[in-house]
N, CA, C and O of each residue as an XYZ file, in Angstrom:
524
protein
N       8.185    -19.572     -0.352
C       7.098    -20.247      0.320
C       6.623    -19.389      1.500
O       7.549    -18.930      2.169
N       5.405    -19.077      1.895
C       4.855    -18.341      2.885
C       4.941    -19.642      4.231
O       4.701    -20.830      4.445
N       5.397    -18.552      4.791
C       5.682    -18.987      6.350
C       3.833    -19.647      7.069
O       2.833    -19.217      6.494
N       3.692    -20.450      8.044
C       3.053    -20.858      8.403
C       2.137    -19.656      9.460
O       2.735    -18.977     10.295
N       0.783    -19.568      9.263
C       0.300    -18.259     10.326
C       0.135    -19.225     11.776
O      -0.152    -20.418     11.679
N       0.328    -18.634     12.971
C       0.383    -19.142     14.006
C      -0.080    -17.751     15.138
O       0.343    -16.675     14.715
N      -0.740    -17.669     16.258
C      -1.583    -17.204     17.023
C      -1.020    -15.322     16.893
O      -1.587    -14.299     16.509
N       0.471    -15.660     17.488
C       1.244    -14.133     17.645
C       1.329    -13.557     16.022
O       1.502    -12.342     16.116
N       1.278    -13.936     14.646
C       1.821    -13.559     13.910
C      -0.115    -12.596     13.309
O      -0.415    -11.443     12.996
N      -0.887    -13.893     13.437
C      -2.198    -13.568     13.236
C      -2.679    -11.915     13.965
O      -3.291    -11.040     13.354
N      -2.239    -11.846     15.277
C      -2.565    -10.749     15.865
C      -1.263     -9.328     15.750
O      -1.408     -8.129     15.989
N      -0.143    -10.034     15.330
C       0.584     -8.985     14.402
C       0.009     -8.367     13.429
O       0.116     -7.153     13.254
N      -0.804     -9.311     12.543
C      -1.518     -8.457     11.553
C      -2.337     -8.093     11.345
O      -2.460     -7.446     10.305
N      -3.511     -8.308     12.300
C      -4.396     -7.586     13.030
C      -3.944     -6.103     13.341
O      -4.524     -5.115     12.890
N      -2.926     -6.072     14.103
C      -2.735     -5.071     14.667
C      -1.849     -3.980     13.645
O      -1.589     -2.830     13.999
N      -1.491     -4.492     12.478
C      -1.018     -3.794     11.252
C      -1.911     -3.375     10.886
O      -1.922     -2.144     10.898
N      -3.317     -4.154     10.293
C      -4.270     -3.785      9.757
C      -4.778     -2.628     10.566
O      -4.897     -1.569      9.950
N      -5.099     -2.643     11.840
C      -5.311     -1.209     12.432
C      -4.839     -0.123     12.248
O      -5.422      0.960     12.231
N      -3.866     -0.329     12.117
C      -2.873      0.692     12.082
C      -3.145      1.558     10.601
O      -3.548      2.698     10.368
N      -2.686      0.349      9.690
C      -3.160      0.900      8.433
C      -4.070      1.572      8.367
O      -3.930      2.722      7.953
N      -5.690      0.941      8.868
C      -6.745      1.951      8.901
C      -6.456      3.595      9.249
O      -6.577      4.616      8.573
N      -6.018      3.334     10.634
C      -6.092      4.552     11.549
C      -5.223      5.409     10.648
O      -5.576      6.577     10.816
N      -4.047      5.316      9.590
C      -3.066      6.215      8.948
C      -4.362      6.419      7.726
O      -4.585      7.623      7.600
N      -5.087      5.729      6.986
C      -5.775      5.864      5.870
C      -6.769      6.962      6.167
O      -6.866      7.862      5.332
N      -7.780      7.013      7.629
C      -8.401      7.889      8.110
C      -7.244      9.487      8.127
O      -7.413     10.533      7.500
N      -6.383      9.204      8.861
C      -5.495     10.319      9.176
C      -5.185     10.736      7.535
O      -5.752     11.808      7.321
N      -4.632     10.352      6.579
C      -4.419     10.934      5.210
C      -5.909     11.573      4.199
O      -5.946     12.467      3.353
N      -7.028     10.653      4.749
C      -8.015     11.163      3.596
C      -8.531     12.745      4.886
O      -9.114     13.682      4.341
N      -8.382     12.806      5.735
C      -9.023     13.646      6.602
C      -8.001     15.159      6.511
O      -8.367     16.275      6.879
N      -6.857     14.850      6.005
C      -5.629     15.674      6.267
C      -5.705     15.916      4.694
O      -5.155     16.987      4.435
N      -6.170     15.322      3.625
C      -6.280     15.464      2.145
C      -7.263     15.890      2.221
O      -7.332     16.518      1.165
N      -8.577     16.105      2.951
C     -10.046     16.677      2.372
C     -10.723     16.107      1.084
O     -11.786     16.370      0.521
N      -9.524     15.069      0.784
C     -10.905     14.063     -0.463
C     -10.139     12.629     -0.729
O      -8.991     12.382     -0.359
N     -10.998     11.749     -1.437
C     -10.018     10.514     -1.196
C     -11.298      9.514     -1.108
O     -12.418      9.823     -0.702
N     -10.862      8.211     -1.596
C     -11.738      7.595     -1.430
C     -11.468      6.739      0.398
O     -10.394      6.644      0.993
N     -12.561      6.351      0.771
C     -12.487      5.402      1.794
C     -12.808      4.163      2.479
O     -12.224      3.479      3.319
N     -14.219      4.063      1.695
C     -14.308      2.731      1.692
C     -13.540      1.312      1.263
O     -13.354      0.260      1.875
N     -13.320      1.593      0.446
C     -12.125      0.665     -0.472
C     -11.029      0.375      0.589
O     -11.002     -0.630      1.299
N     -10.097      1.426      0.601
C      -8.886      1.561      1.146
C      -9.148      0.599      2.974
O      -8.482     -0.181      3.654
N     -10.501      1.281      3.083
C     -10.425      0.510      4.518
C     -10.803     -0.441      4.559
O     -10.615     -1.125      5.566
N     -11.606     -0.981      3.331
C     -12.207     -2.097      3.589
C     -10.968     -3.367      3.269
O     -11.001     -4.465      3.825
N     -10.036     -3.000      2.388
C      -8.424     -3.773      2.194
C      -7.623     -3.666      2.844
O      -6.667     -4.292      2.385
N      -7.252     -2.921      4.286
C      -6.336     -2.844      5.275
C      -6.080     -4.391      5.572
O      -4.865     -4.578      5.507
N      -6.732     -5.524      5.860
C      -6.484     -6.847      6.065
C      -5.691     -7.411      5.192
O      -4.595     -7.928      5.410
N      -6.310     -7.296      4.103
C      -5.509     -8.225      2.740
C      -4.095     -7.246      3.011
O      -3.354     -7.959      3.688
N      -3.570     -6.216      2.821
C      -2.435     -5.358      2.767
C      -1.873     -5.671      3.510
O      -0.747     -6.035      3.171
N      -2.239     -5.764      5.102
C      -1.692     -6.264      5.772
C      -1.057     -7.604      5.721
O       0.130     -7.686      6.036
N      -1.772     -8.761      5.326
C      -1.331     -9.723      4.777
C      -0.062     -9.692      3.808
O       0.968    -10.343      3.985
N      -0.329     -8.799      2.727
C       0.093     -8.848      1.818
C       1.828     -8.481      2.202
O       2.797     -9.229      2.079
N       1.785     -7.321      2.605
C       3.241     -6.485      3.228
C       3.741     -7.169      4.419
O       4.883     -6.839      4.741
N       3.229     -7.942      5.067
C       3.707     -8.144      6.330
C       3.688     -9.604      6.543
O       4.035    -10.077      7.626
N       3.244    -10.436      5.428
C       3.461    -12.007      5.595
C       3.913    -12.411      3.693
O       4.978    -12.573      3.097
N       3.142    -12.425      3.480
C       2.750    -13.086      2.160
C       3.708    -12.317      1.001
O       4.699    -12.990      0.716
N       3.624    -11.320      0.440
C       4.640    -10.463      0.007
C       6.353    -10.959     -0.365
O       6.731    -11.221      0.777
N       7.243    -11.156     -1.033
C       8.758    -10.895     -1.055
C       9.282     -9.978     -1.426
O       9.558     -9.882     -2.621
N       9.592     -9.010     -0.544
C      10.184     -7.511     -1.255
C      11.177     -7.005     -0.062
O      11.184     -7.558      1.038
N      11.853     -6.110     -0.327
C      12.779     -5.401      0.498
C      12.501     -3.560     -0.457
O      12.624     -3.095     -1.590
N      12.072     -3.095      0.958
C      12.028     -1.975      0.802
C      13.551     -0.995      0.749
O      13.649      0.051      0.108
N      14.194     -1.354      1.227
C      15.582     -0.965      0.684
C      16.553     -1.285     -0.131
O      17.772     -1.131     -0.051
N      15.515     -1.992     -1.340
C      15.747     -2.517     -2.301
C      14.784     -2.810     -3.372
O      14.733     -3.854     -4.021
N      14.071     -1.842     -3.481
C      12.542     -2.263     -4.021
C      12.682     -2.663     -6.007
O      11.815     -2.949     -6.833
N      13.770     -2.539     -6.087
C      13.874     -3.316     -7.668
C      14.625     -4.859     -7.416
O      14.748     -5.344     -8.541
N      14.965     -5.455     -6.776
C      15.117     -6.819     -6.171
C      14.704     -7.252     -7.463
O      13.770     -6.822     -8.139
N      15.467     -8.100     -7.704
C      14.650     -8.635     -9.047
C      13.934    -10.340     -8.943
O      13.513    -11.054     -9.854
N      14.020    -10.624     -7.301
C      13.617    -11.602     -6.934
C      11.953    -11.254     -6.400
O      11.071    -12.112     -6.434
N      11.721     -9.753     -5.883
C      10.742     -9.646     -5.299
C       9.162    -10.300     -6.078
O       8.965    -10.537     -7.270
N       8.415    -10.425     -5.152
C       6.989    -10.495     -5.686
C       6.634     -9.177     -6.239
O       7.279     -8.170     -5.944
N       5.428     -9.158     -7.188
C       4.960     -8.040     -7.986
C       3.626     -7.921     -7.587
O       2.846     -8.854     -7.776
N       3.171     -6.561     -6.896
C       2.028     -6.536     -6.659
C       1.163     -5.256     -7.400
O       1.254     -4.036     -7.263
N       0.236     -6.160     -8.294
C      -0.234     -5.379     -9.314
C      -1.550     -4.662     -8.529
O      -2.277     -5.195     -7.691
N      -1.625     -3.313     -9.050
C      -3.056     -3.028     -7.912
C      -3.527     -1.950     -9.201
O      -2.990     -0.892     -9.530
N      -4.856     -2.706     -9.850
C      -6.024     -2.224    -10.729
C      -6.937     -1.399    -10.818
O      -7.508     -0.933    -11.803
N      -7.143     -1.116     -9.012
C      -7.937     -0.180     -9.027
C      -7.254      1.238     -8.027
O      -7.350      1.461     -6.820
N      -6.683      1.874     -8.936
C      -5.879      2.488     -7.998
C      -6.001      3.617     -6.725
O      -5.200      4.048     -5.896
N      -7.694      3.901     -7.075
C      -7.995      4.934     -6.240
C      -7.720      4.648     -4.885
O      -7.381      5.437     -4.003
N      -7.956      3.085     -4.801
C      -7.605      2.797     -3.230
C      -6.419      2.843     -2.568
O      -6.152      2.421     -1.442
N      -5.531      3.553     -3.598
C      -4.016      3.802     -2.872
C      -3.541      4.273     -1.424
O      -2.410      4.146     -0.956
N      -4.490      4.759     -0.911
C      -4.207      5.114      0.361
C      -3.795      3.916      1.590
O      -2.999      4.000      2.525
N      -4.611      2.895      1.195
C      -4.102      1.653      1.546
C      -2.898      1.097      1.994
O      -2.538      0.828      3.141
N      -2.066      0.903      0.421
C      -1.356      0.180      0.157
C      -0.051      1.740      0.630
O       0.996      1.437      1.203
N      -0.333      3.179      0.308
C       0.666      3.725      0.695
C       0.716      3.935      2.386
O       1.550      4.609      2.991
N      -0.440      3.149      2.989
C       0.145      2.896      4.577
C       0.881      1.609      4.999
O       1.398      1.219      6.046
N       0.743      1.178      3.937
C       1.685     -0.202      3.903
C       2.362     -0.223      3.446
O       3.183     -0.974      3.972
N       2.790      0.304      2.350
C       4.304      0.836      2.210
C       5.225      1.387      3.554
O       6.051      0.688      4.141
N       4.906      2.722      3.876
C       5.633      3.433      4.644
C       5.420      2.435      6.029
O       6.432      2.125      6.659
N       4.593      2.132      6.309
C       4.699      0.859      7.567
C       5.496      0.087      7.579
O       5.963     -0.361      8.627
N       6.048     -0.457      5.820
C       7.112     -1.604      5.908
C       8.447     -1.297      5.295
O       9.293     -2.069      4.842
N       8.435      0.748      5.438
C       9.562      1.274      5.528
C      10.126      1.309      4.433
O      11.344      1.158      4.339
N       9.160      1.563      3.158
C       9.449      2.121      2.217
C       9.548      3.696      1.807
O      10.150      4.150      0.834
N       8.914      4.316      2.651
C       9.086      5.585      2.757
C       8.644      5.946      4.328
O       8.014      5.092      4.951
N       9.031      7.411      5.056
C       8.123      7.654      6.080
C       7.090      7.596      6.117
O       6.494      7.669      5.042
N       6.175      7.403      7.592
C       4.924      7.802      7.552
C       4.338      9.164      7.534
O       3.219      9.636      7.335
N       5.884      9.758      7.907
C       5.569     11.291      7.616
C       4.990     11.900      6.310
O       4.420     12.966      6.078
N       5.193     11.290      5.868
C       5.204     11.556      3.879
C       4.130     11.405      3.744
O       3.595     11.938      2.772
N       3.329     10.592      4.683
C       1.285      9.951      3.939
C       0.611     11.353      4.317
O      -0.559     11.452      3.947
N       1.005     12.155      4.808
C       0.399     13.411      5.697
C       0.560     14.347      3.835
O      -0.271     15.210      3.550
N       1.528     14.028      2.972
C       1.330     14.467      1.269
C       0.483     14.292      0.332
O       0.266     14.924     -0.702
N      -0.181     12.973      0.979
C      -1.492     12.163      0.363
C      -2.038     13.766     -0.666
O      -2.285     14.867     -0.173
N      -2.097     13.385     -2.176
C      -2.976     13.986     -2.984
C      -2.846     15.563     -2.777
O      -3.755     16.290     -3.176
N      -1.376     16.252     -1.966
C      -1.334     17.471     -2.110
C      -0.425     18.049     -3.816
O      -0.549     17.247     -4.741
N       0.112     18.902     -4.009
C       0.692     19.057     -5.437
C       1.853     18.818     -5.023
O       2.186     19.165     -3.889
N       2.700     18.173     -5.867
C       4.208     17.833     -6.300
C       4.851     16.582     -4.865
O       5.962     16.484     -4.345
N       3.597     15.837     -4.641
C       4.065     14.629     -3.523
C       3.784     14.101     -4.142
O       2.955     14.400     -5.002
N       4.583     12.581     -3.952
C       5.075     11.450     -4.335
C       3.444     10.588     -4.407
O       3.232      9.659     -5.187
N       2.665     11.000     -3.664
C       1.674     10.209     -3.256
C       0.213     11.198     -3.344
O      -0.431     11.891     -2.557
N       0.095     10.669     -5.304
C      -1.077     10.869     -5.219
C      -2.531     10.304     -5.560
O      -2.463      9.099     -5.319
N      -3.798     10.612     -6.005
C      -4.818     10.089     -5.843
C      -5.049      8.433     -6.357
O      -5.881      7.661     -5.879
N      -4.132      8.149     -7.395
C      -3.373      6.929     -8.094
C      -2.028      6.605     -8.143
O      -1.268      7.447     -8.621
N      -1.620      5.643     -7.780
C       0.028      5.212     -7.581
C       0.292      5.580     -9.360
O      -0.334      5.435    -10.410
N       1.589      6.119     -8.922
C       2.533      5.898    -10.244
C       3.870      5.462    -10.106
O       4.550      5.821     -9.145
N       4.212      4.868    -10.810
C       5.196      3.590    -10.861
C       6.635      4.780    -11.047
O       7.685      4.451    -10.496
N       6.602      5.667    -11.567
C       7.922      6.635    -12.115
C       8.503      7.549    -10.800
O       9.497      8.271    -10.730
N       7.582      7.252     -9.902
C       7.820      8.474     -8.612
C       8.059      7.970     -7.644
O       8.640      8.687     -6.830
N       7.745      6.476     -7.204
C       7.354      5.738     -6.355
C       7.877      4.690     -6.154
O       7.311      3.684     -6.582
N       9.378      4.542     -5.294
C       9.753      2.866     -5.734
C       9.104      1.658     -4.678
O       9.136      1.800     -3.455
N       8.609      0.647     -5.246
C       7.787     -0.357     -5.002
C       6.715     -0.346     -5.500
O       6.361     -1.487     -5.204
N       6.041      0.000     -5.950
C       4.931      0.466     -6.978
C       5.565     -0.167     -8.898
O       6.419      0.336     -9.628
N       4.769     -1.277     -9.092
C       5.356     -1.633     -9.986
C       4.624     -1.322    -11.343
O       5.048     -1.588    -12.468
N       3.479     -0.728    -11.025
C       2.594     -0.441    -12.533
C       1.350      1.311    -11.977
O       0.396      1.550    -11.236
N       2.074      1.900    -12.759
C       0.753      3.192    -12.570
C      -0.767      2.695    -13.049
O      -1.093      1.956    -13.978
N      -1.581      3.405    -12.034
C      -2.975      2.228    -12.799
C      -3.822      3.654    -12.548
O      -3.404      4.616    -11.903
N      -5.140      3.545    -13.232
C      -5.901      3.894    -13.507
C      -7.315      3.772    -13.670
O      -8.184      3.977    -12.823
N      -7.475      3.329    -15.137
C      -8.943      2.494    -15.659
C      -9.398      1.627    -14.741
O      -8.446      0.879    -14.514
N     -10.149      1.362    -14.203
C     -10.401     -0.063    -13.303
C     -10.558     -1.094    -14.497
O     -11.109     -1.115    -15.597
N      -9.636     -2.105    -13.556
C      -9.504     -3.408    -14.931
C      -8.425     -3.462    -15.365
O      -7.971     -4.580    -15.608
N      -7.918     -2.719    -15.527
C      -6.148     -2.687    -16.515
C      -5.067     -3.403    -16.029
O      -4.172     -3.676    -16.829
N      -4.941     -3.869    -14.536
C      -4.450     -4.608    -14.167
C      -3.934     -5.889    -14.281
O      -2.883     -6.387    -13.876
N      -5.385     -6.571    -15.256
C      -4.553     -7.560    -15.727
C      -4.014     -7.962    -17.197
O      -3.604     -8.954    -17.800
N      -4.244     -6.697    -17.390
C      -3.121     -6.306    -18.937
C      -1.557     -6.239    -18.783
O      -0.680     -6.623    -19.557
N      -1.452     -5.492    -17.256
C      -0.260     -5.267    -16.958
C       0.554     -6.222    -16.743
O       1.699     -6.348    -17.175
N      -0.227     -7.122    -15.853
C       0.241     -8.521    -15.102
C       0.814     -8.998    -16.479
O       1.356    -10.099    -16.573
């Protein structure tokens, strides 16, 4: 059951969501390509998502209790990989790999490289094939 939002938790994730942004700018600028609209325009929901709403343990990301978060359109990964490493699934050092060769983190999540990442996506739409 999701916890109740209340004034301090609201501006917790506010202030995640910033954050997220400000790392999504810092990775597509440090990658030289990347999408950005997307990614920034979902820093809120992510935030939500990783930091309230969500059941997962990042030091445990096959939990077999966790929630599954399917993501369809994957270009916007930059997103969700600042919300990962924000909720300490990997460093934030690592987003600075964003889309270089042989990092964990590239232009589309893949599920084989990446733990918490539960489906490699692609096609826009395929997502809810996966689900």
């Amino acid at each position: 059951m999701i916890e109740e939002l209340h004034d301090e938790k609201v501006k917790f994730l506010e202030a995640k969501a910033n954050e997220i942004r400000q790392l999504i700018i810092e990775m597509l600028v440090n990658a030289g390509s990347g999408h950005s609209a997307g990614p920034l325009g979902m820093a809120d929901i992510f935030s939500a998502f990783y930091f309230h709403i969500l059941r997962h343990d990042p030091k445990n990301p096959d939990w077999p209790d966790r929630d599954r978060l399917i993501l369809s359109n994957g270009h916007i990964c930059p997103v969700r990989y600042a919300a990962m490493a924000l909720a300490g699934y990997f460093s934030v050092e690592e987003l600075k790999t964003l889309r270089k060769i042989n990092t964990r983190l590239q232009g589309h999540p893949h599920r084989t490289t990446l733990p918490g990442v539960e489906t490699t996506s692609g096609p826009l739409g395929e997502g809810i094939s996966q689900a």
